[in-house]
MILUM-560078 format. One line per 10 residues: number of its first residue (from 1); for each residue z, x, y of N, C-alpha, C. Coordinates in steps of 0.1 Angstrom, whole numbers. Atoms other than C-alpha are relative to their C-alpha. Layout:
NUM	Z X Y Z X Y Z X Y ~ ...
END
This chain:
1	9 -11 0 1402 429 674 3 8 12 ~ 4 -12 -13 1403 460 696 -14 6 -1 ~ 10 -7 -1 1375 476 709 -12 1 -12 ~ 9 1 10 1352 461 684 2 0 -16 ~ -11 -7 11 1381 476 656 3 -13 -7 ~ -12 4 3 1393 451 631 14 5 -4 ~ -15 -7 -1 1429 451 630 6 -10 -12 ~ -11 6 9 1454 443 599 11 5 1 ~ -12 0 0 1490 434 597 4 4 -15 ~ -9 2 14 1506 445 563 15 4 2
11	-18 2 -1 1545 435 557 2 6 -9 ~ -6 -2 15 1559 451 525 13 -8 -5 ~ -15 5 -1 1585 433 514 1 -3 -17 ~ -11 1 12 1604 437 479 4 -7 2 ~ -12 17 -1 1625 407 467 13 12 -7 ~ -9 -12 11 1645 440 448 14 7 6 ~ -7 -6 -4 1667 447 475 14 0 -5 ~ -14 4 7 1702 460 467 12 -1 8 ~ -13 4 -12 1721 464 503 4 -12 2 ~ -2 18 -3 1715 430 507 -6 -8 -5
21	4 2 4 1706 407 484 -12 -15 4 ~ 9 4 -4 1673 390 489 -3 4 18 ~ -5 -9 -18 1675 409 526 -16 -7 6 ~ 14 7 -12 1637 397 538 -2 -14 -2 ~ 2 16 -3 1640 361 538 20 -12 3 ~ -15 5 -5 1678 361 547 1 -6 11 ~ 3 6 -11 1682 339 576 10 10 10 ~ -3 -10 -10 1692 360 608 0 -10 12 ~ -3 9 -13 1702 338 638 -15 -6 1 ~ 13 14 -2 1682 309 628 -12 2 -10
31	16 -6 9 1650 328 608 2 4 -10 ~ 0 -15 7 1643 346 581 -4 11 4 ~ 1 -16 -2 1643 382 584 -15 4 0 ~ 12 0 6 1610 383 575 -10 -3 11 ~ 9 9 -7 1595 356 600 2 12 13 ~ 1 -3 -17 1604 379 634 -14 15 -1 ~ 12 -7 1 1579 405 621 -11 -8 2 ~ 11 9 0 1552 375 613 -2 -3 14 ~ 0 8 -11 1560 361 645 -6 6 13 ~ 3 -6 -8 1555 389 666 -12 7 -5
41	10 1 7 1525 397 651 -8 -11 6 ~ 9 10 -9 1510 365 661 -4 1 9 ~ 5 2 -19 1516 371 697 -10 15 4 ~ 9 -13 0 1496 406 691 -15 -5 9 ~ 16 2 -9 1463 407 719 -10 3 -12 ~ 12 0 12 1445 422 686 0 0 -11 ~ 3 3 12 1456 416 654 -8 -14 -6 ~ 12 9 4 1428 399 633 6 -9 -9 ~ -6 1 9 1448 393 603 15 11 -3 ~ -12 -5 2 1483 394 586 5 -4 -15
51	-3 3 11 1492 401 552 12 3 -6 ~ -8 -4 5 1521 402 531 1 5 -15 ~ -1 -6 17 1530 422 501 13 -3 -6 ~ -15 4 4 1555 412 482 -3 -4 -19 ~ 0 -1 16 1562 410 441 16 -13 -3 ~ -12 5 -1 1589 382 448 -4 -16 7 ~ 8 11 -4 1580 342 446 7 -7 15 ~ -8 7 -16 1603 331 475 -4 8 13 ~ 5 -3 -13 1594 355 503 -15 -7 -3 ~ 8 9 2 1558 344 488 -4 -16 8
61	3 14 -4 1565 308 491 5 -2 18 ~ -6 0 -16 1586 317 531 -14 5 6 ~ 8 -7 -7 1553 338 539 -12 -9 2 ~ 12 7 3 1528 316 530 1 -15 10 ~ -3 15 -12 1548 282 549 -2 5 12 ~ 9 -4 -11 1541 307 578 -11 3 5 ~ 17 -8 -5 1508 310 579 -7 13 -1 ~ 4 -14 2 1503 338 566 -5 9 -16 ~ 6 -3 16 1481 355 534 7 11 -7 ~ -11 -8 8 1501 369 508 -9 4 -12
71	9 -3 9 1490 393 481 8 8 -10 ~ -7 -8 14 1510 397 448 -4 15 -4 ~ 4 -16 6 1518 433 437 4 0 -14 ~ 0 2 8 1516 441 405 14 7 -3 ~ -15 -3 4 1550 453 387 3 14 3 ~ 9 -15 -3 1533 491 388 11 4 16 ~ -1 1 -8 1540 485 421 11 -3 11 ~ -15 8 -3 1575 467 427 14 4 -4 ~ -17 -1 -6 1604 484 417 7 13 11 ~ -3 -14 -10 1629 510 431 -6 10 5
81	12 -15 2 1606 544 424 -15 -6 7 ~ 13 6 1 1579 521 435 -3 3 18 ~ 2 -6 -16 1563 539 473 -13 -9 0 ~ 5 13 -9 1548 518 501 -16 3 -1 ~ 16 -11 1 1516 542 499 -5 -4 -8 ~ 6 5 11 1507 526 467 -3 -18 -2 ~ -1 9 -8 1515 495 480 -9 -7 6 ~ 8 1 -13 1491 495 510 -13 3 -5 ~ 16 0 9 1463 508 486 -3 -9 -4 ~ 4 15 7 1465 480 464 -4 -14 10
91	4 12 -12 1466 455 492 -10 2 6 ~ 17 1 -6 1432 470 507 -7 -2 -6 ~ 11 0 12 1417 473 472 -4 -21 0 ~ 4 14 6 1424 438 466 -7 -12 13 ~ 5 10 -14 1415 423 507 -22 5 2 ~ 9 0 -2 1383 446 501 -9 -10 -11 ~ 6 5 9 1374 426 467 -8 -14 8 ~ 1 10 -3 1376 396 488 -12 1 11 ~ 13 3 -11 1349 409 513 6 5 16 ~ -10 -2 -11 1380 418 539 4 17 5
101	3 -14 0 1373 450 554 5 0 12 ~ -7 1 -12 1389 463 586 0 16 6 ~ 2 -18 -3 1391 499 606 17 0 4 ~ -10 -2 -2 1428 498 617 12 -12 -9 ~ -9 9 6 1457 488 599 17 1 2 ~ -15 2 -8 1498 482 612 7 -2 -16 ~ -9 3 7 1522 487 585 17 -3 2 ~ -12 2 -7 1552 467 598 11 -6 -11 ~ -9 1 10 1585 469 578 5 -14 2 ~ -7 9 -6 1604 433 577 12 3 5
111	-11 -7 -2 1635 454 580 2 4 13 ~ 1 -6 -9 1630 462 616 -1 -15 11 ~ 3 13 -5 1632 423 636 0 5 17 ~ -2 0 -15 1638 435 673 -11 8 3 ~ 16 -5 -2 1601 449 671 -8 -8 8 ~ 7 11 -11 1580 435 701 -16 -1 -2 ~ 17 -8 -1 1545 429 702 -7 4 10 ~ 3 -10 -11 1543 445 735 3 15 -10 ~ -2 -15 8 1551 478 710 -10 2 -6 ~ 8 3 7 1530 466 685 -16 5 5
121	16 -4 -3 1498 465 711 1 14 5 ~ -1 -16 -2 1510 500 725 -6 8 -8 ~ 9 -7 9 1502 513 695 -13 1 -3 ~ 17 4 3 1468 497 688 -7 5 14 ~ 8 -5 -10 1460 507 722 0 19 1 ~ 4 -15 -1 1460 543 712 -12 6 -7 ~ 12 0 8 1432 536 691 -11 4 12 ~ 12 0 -7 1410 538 724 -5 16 1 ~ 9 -16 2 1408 578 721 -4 -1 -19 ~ 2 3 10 1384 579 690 8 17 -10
131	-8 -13 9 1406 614 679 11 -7 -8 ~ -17 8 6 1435 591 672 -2 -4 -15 ~ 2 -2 15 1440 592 631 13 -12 0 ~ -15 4 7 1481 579 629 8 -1 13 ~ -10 -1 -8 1502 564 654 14 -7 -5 ~ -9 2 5 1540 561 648 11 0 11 ~ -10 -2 -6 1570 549 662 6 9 1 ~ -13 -13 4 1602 575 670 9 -9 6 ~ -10 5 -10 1635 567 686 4 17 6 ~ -7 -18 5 1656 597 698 12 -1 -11
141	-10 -3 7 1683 609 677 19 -2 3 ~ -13 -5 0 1720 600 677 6 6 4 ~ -4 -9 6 1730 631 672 -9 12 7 ~ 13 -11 -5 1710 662 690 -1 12 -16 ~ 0 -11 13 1700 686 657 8 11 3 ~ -12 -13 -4 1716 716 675 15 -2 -5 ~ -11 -3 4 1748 699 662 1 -10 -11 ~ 2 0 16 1742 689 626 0 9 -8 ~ -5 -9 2 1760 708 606 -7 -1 -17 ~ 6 -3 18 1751 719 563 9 6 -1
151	-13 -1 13 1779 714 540 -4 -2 -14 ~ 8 -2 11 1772 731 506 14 7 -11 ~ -13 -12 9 1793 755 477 1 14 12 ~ -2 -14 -14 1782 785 506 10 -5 7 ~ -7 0 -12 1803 768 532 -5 -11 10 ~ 7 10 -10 1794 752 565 -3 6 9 ~ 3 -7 -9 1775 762 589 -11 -8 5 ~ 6 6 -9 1751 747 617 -13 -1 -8 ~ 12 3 5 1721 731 602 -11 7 -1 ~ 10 -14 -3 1695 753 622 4 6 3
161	-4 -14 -2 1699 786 623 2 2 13 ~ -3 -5 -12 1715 801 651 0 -12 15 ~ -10 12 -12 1722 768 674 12 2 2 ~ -14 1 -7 1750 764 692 7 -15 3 ~ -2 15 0 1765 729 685 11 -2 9 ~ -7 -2 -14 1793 738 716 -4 -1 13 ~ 10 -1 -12 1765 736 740 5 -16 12 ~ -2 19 -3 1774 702 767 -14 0 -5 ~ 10 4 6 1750 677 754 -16 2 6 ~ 6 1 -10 1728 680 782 -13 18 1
171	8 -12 8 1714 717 774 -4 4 -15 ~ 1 -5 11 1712 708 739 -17 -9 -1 ~ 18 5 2 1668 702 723 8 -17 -4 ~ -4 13 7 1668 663 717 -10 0 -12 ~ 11 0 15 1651 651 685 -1 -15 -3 ~ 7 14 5 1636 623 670 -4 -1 -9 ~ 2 0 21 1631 604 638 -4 -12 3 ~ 10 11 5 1606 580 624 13 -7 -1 ~ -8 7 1 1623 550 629 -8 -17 -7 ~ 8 10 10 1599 525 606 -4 -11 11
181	2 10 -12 1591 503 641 -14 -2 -13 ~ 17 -1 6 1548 507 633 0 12 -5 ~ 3 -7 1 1533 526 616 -17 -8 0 ~ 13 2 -7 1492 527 627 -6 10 -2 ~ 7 -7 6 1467 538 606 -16 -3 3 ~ 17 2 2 1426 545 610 -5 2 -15 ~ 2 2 13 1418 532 576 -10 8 -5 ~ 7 -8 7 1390 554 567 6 15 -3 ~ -2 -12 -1 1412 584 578 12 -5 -17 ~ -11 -1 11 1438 569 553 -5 1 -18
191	7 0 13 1413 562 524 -8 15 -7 ~ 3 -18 4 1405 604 525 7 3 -9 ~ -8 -11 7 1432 612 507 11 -11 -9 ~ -3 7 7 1437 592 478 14 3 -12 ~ -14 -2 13 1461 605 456 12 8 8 ~ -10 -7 -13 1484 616 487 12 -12 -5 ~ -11 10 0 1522 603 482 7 -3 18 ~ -10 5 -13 1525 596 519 -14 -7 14 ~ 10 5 -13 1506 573 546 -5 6 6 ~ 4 -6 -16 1502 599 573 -9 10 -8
201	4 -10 -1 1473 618 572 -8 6 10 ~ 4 2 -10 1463 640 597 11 3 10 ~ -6 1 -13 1476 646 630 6 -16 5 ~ -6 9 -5 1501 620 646 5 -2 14 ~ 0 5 -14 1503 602 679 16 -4 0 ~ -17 8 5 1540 593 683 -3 -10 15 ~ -3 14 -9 1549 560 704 20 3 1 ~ -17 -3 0 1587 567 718 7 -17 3 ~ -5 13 -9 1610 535 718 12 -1 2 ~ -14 1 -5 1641 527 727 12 -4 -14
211	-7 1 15 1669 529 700 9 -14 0 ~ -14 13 4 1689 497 709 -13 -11 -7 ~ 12 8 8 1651 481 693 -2 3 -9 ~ 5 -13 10 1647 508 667 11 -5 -10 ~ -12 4 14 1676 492 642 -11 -6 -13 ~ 7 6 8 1663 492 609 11 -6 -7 ~ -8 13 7 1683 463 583 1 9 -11 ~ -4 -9 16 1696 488 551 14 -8 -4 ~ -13 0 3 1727 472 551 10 -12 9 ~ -9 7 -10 1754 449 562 4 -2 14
221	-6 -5 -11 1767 465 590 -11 -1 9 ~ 11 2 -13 1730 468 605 -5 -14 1 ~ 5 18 -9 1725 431 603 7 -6 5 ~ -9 7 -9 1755 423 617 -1 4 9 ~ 2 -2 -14 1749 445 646 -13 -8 7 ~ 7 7 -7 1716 430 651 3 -16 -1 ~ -4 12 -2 1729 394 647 8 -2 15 ~ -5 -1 -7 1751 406 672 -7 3 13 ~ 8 -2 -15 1727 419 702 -10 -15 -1 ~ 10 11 -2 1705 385 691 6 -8 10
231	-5 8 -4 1733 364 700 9 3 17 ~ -8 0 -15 1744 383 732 -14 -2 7 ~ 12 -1 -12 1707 381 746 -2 -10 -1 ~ 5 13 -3 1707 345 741 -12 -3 -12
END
């Protein structure tokens, strides 16, 4: 609990993946993929509760030997086409049936394991201004936008208009992109806008983190890199 607030954890996790197959309960130096979200979570100062969503009996039966409440989605809800927004409805509809009511809620991808719960409470600690609606992780960008180019049948030409992607890096705008760390919602602000296809509503708080934490798991390559920073940090 913060400041009086309860607080919930929801995980999403598809068994449907296709970069990697069964990707949230893959073992990852030692774990499932899955358990370093749960885990960290635990060590949260205010989460009350932690649920998982999932349409897939094995993370199920991995989520559940953790200690943790799992809540079948219905098919509606589970394949490819199938968004997290709809997801995260059903999972409050069905925690409120139970009597399980809450004012904040942490939508933490399992795709994301080098997530801290020192990050985690950052976020929830932005709850303490009551203006705060949506707080979201970013990283910065790669890449500065000034030099991201648009290749089309016209041609190529610098993404935004009139940049100068010759600039040293150092005079060029930086940028930043949702990088699925948290996402930190005020549940009532989110239950306004019901037929909305996207979490955020409202003004957003951003939380800046550091990109060597910010790896999300789409693919081979990103779980070998993070296999790889696990195993150099010991």
């Amino acid at each position: 609990m913060f400041r009086s607030m309860k607080v919930l954890v929801v995980i999403p996790a598809r068994g449907g993946s296709k970069g990697i197959i069964k990707k949230n309960i893959k073992v990852l130096h030692g774990k499932p993929l899955i358990q370093y979200t749960i885990d960290e979570s635990k060590k949260s100062l205010y989460i009350d509760d932690i649920v998982v969503s999932t349409d897939d009996k094995a993370i199920s039966k991995v989520s559940k030997d953790l200690g943790v409440k799992v809540i079948d989605r219905p098919d509606n809800f589970s394949g490819d086409k199938a968004l997290v927004v709809d997801a995260l409805r059903y999972t409050l509809d069905e925690l409120g049936k139970e009597g399980l009511l809450y004012d904040i809620v942490l939508l933490l991808e399992p795709t994301s394991p080098l997530r801290t719960s020192h990050i985690i409470d950052e976020c929830i600690e932005k709850f303490k201004d009551p203006n705060v609606k949506n707080v979201v992780t970013f990283s910065e960008t790669s890449v500065p936008p000034d030099r991201i180019w648009k290749i089309d049948l016209n041609g190529i030409e610098p993404y935004i208009k009139g940049a100068n992607p010759w600039l040293p890096r150092q005079e060029l705008n930086e940028g930043y992109q949702l990088n699925g760390l948290v996402y930190a919602l005020d549940i009532s602000n989110f239950n306004a806008m019901k037929d909305s296809h996207t979490i955020l509503n409202g003004e957003i708080t951003p939380v800046i983190t550091p990109k060597e934490i910010s790896i999300d798991i789409d693919d081979m390559l990103d779980f070998k890199m993070v296999e790889f920073l696990m195993k150099d940090n010991g």
